[in-house]
C-alpha positions as CSV (number, residue, x, y, z in Angstrom):
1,X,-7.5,-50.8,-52.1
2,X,-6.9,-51.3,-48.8
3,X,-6.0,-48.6,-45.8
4,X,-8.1,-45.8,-47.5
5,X,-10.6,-43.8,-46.6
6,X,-14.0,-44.8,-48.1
7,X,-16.4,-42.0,-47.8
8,X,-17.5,-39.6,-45.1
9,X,-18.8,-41.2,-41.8
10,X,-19.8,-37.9,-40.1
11,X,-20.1,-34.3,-39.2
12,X,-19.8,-33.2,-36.1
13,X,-20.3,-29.4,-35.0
14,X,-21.1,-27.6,-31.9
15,X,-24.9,-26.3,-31.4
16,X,-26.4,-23.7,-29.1
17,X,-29.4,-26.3,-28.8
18,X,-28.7,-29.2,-30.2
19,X,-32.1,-31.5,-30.0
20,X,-33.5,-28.8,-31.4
21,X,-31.1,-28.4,-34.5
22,X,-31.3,-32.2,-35.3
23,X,-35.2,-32.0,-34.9
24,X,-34.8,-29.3,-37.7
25,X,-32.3,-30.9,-39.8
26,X,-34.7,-34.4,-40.0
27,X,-37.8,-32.6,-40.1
28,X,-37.1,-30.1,-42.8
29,X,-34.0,-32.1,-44.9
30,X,-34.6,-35.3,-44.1
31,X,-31.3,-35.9,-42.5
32,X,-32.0,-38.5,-39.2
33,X,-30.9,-37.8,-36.2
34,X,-27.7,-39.7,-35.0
35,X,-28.5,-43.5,-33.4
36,X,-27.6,-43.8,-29.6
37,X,-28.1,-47.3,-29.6
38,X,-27.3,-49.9,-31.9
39,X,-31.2,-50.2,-32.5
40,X,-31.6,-47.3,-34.2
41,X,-30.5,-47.2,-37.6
42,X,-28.7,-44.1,-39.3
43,X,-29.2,-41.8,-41.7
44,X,-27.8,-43.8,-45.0
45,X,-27.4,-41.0,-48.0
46,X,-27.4,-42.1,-51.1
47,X,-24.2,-43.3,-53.0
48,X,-22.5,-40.3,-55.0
49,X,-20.3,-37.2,-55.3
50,X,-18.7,-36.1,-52.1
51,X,-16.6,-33.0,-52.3
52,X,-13.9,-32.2,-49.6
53,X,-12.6,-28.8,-50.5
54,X,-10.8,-26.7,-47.6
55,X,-11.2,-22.7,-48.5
56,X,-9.2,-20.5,-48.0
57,X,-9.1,-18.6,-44.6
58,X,-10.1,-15.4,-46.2
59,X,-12.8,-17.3,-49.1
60,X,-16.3,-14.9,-49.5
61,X,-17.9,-18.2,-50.3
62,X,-19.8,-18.7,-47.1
63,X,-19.8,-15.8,-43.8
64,X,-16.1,-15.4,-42.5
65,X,-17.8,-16.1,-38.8
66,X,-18.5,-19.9,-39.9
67,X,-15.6,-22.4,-40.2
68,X,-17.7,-24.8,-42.3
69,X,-20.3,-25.1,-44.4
70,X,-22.2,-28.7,-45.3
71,X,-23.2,-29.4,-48.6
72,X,-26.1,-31.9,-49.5
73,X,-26.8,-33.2,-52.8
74,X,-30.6,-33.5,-53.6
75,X,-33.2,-34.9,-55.8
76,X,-35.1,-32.2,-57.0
77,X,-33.6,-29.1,-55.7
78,X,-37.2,-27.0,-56.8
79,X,-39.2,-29.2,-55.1
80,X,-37.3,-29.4,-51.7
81,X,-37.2,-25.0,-51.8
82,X,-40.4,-24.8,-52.1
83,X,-41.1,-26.9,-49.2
84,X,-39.1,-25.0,-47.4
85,X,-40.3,-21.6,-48.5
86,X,-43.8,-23.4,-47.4
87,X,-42.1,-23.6,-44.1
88,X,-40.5,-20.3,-43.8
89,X,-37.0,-21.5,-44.9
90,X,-36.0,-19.0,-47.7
91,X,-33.3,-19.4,-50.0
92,X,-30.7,-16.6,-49.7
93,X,-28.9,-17.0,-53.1
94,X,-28.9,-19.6,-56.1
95,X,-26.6,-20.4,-58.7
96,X,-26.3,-22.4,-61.6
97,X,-23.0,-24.0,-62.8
98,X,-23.2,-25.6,-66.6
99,X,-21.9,-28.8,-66.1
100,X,-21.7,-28.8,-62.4
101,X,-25.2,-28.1,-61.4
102,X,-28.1,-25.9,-59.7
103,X,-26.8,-24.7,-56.0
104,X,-29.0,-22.7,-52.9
105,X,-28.4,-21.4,-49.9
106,X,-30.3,-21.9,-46.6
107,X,-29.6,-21.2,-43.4
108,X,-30.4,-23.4,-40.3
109,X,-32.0,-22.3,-36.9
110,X,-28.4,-21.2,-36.1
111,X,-27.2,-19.5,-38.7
112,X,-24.9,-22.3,-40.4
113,X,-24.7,-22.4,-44.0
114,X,-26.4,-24.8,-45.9
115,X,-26.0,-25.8,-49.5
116,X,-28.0,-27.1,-51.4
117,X,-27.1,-29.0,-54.5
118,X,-28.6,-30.4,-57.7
119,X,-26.1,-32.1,-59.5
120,X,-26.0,-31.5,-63.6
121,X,-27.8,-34.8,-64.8
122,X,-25.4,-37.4,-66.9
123,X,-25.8,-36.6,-70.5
């Protein structure tokens, strides 16, 4: 269909030191840092699920000081926290939704939520 949106192209969000949260977010995620030439390619994610769920302005789901909260789905959510753990990135809670998938929480160098997200394999 024409005229619609087709996925997410972005996330922008203020940082106290941003080189240094990129540097963090490609080093310890994955997640490339943003091209500033047309030389430079971009991070591509792979094709799948993307939520976009506003909260309410009083949700518990993630710290009332945050407005946002990213989400990234991964691989092998075991394997990535105990890379991180290696690295002194500790999860602060996990779930596990039947039929959704396995979740975790990190935080980055700032203190942003991150979520981390295995979804439930296709039976």
């Amino acid at each position: 269909m024409a005229g619609q949106v087709l996925g997410v192209g972005g996330l922008f969000f203020r940082a106290k030191d941003p080189g240094a949260l990129a540097e963090w977010y490609e080093t310890h995620l994955g997640v490339t840092r943003a091209p500033t030439d047309m030389t430079t390619p971009p991070w591509v994610s792979t094709e799948g699920v993307t939520v976009f769920a506003p909260f309410a302005e009083d949700t518990t789901y993630f710290p009332e000081e945050r407005a946002f909260m990213v989400n990234f789905r991964v691989s092998d959510l075991d394997d990535l926290l105990a890379r991180l753990a290696e690295a002194g990135i500790e999860a602060s809670q996990r779930d596990d939704l039947p039929g959704v998938g396995r979740f975790a929480r990190i935080h980055d160098p700032e203190g942003n939520p991150v979520e981390l997200w295995e979804p439930e394999a296709a039976p």
